[in-house]
N, C-alpha and C positions, 0 to 999 in steps of 0.2 A: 527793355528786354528784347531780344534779338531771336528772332528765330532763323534757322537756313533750311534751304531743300536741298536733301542732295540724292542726288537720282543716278544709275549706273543707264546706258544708251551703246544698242548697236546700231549700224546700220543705218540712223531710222531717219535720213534727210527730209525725205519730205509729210513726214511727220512732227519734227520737231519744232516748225513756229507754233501750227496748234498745239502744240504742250502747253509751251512758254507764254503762247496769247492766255490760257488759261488760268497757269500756276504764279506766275511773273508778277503779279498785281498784290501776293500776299504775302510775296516774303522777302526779307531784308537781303539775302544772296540767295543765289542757289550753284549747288556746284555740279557738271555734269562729270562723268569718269566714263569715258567710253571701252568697253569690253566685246571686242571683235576678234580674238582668238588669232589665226593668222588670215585674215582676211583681209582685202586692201583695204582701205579708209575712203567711206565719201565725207561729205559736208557737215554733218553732222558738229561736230566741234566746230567746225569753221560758223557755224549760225550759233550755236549757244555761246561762241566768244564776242562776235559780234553783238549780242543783247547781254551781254556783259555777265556772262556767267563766268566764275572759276572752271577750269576746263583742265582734264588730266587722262593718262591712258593707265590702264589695269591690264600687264601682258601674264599669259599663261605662264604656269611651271615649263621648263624646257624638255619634259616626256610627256607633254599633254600639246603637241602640232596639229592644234585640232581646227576648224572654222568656225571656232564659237568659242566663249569662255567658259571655261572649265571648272568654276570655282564664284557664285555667285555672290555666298559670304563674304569672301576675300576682298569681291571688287565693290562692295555697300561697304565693307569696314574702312575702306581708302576712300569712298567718299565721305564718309561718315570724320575719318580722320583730319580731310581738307578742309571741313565747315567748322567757321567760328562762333556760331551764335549759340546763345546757352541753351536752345534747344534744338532739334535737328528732326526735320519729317524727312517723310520717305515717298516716292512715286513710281510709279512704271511709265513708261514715253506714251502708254497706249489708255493711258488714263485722263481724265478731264475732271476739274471741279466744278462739282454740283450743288454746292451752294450758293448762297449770296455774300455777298461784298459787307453785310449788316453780319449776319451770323459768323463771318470768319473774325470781326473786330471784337465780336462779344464772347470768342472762345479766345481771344489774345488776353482779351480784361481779364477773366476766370483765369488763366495759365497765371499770368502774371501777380493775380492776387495770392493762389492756390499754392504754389509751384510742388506741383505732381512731378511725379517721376517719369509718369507714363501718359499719353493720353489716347485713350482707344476713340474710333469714328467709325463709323458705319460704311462699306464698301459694297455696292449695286455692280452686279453681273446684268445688266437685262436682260439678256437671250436666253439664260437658266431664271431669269427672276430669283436672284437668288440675293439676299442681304445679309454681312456678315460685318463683326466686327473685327476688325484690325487694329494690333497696336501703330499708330502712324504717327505721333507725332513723343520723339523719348529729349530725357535731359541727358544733356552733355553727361559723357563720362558714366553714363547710370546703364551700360552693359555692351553686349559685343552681339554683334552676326554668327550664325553659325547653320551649319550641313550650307555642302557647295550644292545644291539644286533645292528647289522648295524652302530657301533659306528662311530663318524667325530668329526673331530677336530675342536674344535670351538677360536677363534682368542681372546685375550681379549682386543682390539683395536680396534676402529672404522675404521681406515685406512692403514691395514698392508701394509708393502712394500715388493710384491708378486715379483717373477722371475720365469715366465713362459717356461721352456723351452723342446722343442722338442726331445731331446733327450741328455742321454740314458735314455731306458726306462725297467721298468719291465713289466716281463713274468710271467702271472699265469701257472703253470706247475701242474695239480692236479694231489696228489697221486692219482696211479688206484686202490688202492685197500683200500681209505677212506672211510667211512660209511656215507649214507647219514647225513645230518645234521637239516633233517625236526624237525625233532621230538624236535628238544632241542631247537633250532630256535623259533616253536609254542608254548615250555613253557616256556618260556620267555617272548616273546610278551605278552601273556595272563597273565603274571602275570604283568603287566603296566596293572593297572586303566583304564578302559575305559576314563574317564575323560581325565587323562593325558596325552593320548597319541597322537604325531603329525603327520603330516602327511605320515614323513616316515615310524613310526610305521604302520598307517594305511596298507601303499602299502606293508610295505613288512609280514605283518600280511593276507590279500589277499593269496601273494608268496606264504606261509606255509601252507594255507589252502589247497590250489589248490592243491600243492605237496602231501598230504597226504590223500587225497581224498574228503576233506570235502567241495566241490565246493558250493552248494549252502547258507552255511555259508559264504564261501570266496567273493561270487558275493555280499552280503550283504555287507560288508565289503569292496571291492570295488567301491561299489554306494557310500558309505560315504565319501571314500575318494575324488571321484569327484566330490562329494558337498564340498571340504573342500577348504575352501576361500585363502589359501596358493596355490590352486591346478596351474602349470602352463602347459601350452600347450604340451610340451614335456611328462610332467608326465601322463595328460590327454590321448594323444594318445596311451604310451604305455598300459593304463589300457583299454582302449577299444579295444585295439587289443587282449590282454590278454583276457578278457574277449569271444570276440570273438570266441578264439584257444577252449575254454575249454564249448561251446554251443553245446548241441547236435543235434540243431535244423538248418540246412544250411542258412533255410530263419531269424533266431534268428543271425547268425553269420553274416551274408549280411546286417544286418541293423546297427550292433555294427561298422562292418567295414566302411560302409557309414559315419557314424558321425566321426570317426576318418579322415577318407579323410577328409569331408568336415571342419572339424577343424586345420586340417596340410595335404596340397592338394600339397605340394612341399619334400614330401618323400617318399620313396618308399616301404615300408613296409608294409602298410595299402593293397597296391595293390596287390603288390607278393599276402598277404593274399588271396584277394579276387579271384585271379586266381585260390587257390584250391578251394574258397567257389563254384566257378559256376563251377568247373568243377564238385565237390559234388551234384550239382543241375541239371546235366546234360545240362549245358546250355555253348554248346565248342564256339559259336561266341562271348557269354559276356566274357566267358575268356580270350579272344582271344584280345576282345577291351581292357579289363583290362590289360593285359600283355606288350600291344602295349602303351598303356599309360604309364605303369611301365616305359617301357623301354626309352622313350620320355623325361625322369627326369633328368636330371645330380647329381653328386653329391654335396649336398649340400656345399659352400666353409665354411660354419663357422662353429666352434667345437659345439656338438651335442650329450650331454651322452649318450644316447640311441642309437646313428644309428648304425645299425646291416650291417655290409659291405658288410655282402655275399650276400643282396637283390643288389649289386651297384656292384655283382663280379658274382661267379659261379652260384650261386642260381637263382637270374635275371635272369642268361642265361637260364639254366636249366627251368624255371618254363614258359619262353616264347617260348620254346620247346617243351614244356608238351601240349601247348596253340594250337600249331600249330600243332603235330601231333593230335589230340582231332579232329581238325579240317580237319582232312587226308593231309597234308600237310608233308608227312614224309618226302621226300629229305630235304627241305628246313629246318627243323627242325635239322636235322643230319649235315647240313652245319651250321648252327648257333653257336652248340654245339665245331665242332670240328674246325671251326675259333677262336672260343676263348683261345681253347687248344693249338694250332698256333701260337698265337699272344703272347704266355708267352714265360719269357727271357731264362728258365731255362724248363729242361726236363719232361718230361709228364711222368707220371706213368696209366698206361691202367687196369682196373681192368677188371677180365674177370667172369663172373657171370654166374655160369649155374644154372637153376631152373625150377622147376616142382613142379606145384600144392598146392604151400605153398606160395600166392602174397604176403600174410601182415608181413608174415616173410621174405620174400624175401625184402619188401619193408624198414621194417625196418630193415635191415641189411645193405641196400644198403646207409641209413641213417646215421647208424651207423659210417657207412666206411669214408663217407665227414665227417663229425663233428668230427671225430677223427684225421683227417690230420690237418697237422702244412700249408700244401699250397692245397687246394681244390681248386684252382682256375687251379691248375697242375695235378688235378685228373678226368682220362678217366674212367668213369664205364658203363659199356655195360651187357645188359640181354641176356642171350641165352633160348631160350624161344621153347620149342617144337608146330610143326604144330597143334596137337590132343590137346595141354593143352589150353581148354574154360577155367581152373581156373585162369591162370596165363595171361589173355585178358586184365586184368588192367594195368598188369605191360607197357603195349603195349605205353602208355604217354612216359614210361622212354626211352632212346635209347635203342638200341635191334637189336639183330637178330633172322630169324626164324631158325630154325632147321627141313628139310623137312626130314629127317633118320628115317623113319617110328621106328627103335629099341630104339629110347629115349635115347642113350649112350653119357653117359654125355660127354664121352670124344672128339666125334663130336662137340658137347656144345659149349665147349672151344676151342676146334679149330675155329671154326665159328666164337667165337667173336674175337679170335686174328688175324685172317686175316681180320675183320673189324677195327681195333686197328688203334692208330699213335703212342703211345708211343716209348720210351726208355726203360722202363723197365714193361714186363708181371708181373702180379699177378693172379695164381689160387683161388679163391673165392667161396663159397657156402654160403647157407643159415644159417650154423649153425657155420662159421669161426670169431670169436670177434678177432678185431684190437685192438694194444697196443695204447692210446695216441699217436699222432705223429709218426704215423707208416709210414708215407710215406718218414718222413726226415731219420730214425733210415734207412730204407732201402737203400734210393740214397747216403747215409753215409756208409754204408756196401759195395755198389759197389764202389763207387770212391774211398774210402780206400784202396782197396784191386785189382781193375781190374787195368789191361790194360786197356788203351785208346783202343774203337775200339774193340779188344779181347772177344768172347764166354766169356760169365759167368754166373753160376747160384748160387746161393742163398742156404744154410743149414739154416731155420729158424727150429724153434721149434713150434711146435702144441700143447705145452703142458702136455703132456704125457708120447710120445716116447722120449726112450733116444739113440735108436741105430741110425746109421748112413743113414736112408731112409729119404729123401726127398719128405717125406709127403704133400711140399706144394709149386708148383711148382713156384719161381721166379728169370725168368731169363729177361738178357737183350734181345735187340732186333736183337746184333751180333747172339749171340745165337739161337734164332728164325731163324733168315735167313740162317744158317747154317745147320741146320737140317731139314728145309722145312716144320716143324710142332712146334706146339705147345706141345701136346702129341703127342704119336706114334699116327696113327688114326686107326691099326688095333685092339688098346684095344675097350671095352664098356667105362669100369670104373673101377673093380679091377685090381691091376699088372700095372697101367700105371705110377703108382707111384714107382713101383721097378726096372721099366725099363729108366725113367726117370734117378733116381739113377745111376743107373748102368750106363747109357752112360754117363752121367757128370763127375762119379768118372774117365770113362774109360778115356777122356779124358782132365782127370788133369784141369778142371775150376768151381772149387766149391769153395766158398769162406763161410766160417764160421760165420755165421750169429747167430747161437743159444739164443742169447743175446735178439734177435728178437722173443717175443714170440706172436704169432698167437691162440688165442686156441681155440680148435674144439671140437663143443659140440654137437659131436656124443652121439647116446645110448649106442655105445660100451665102454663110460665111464662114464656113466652113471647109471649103474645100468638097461638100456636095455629103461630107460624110454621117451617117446616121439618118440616109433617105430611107423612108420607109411609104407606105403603101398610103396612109394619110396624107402624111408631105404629098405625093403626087394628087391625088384626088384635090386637094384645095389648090394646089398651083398649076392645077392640068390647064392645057391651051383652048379649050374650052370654057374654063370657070375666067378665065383670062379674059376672054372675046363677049361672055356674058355680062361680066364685071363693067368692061371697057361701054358696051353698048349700052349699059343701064347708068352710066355716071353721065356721058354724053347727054343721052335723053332728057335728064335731072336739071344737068348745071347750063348747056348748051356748049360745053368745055371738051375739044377733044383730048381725052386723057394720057398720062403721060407712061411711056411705054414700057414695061416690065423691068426691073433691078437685076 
């Protein structure tokens, strides 16, 4: 029995060996079709014909001169059309398989015994933690592609004979450095007939709007679709919560959210919601009941497209902590958070957050950091929050600590939050440090590669920038930590705690080469100076400079090395 892959691929050169290192191992061909609209062509083909794939191009209609393909169905049915194996999967370039090498041969046995028509798999978002089934692997000839954007595969049988099975499953792994895809997405949809379009068009025509700003178009456009006589509950809810998310109005968001409960009163998402809407409203005890309810849910037992797991994981907790300190409740809130980080089987990663005067950036950064972990349910983030900063009073919901150091020296900051920590492994953090995807696996993969069990170690990532051997960003284990009694030295501010840092790791032989790890810091120092603000100077003033410099000197006997 023959299976093939065939995959449609823009653009995606230096993404496509990691496809291929992935998908290549389990199927007898795989065919690529590349769909680039009128775009020039990179390499892309040029590497899937070299590892021996069938290779073909899918050109647009001649009224669609667009930079993208125009017609998603089209160009899956021409792959689909190219492959010869009697059954035929499907992939996206940004996807990876998540199983093993034993589980794919024992879903070949079952195929082969069985022979289904259809076989559905399991498909992991992790950034939404979201797990769905997908039909991914159909028999020859057993139906066709259709709608050109959000295309599914439609059966051409009244009664296929489906094999449902739990695993292996695939992994969405998005390039970090693909380009949105609003734009092409919306001209698409728009160009489907109002007439003709169904409900999916509808919801994911909403999606595109919202994404590119045009909300109040988008809300239009979502009222329709929950007038649309297809519409079911599931669907229903998501669009009232959506709609919700994107209100500017708290008490406009607190009624959208209401009818969603009141239409699906057995999931948890509507409520999470509604815990930031009343916190938005100033109202900490409805958050409070709200949060309390959330938590009161279990998870639902039957499969559910939409359920978002991290309101049933980290989020949950998190948001019924937000709920509780609102409500000055702060032990209890701080007990809640770090039982949960407790109760996971594998190692906590402690982020250590210092900030000053910038909440919304701090917030979303701190947002950033979870959504971009492969296990956020293993990720400790903690604010180090100065006594004098009334800006940064909001942050105060998240966990935190104060910093009473009348001098604001970030590097107290940090100290502070990692002797509030439980982790295994510290991370330095600021407001302006962007995480790679899966930045917390790439890290606990760097240590258990390379440490000793038990054994000081710290971490060489990259920032981005620098190419010399400074330890710009400090993550070590927790041996580490216990061994030198700090986090930073604490006689720095915040210049030089990074050369000194260095220095004692190098000195004592436990730096492990991470560089691969890129962290990047979107200082104005590379920047073009742009986005200085009144902290930037305070920690880079020519004073904290000459402090820095005089107290590393004194430490190492090393005259240090002289400002970036």
């Amino acid at each position: 029995m023959k299976i093939s892959l065939a995959i449609i691929a823009g653009n995606v050169e230096h993404w496509m060996p990691r496809f291929l290192d992935s998908f290549s191992p389990l199927f007898d061909e795989i065919i690529v079709v590349r769909a680039i609209g009128n775009q020039t062509p990179d390499a892309t083909l040029d590497i899937a014909e070299a590892r021996g794939c069938v290779c073909a191009s899918y050109r647009n209609k001649p009224e669609h001169d667009w930079p993208h393909v125009d017609d998603f169905a089209a160009a899956r049915n021409l792959a689909f059309k190219l492959a010869t194996g009697h059954y035929i999967a499907w992939a996206d370039t940004d996807d990876v398989y998540g199983g093993t090498l034993e589980q794919w041969q024992a879903l070949r046995k079952r195929i082969a015994e069985e022979r289904p028509d259809v076989v559905t798999l399991p498909y992991v978002v992790p950034e939404d933690q979201l797990r769905v089934l997908r039909e991914r692997i159909l028999r020859r000839d057993s139906g066709a592609w259709v709608s050109p954007i959000h295309e599914s595969f439609k059966v051409n049988m009244e009664k296929p004979r489906v094999i449902v099975q739990d695993a292996p499953e695939w992994r969405h792994a998005t390039h970090k450095d693909r380009t949105p895809n609003n734009e092409r997405n919306l001209r698409i949809l728009e160009s489907i007939p109002p007439a003709e379009r169904t409900l999916s068009h509808l919801f994911h025509l909403w999606q595109s709007l919202r994404f590119v700003g045009r909300i109040e178009e988008g809300v239009q456009i979502a009222q329709q679709a929950l007038k649309h006589p297809d519409i079911g509950p599931e669907e229903g809810y998501e669009l009232m919560i959506n709609i919700a998310q994107v209100a500017t109005n708290p008490k406009a968001q607190e009624q959208y959210l209401l009818q969603a409960l009141n239409a699906v009163p057995y999931r948890r998402e509507a409520y999470g919601e509604m815990v930031n809407t009343k916190l938005r409203l100033a109202d900490p005890r409805g958050a409070l009941a709200y949060a309390e309810a959330m938590h009161g849910l279990s998870d639902p037992p039957e499969y559910i497209w939409n359920r978002r797991g991290k309101y049933y994981g980290w989020l949950g907790v998190q948001l019924h902590a937000m709920a509780l300190r609102a409500n000055g409740r702060f032990p209890e809130a701080d007990v809640r958070e770090i039982n949960h980080l407790k109760a996971q089987p594998q190692p906590v990663i402690s982020l250590l957050h210092a900030t000053r005067g910038r909440p919304k950036l701090a917030a979303d950064a701190r947002r950033q950091w979870l959504n971009r972990a492969a296990h956020p349910d293993r990720v400790e983030h903690l604010f180090a929050i100065d006594f004098d900063d009334g800006d940064s009073l909001p942050l105060c919901v998240y966990r935190h600590v104060i910093q009473t150091n009348k001098e604001g020296a970030s590097v107290g900051a940090w100290n502070l939050a990692a002797a509030a920590s439980c982790g295994e492994i510290l991370v330095q953090i600021n407001d302006d440090f962007e995480p790679p995807m899966h930045w917390d696996k790439l890290i606990e993969e760097a240590f258990t590669c390379a440490e000793k069990p038990g054994k000081p170690a710290v971490l060489r990532v990259s920032d981005g920038h620098r190419t010399d051997d400074l330890l710009c960003i400090a993550v070590m284990n927790r041996a580490r930590y216990a061994q030198q009694g700090f986090f930073l030295h604490p006689r720095f501010k915040s210049v030089f705690s990074d050369d000194y840092h260095s220095w004692a790791a190098y000195r004592d032989g436990i730096v492990i080469d991470a560089s691969h790890i890129v962290i990047e810091h979107h200082h104005p120092f590379f920047n073009e100076g742009k986005g200085w603000d009144e902290v930037y100077a305070v920690h880079n003033s020519t004073e904290r400079y000459q402090q820095g410099a005089a107290i590393f000197e004194e430490l190492t006997g090393i005259s240090p090395r002289k400002p970036a």
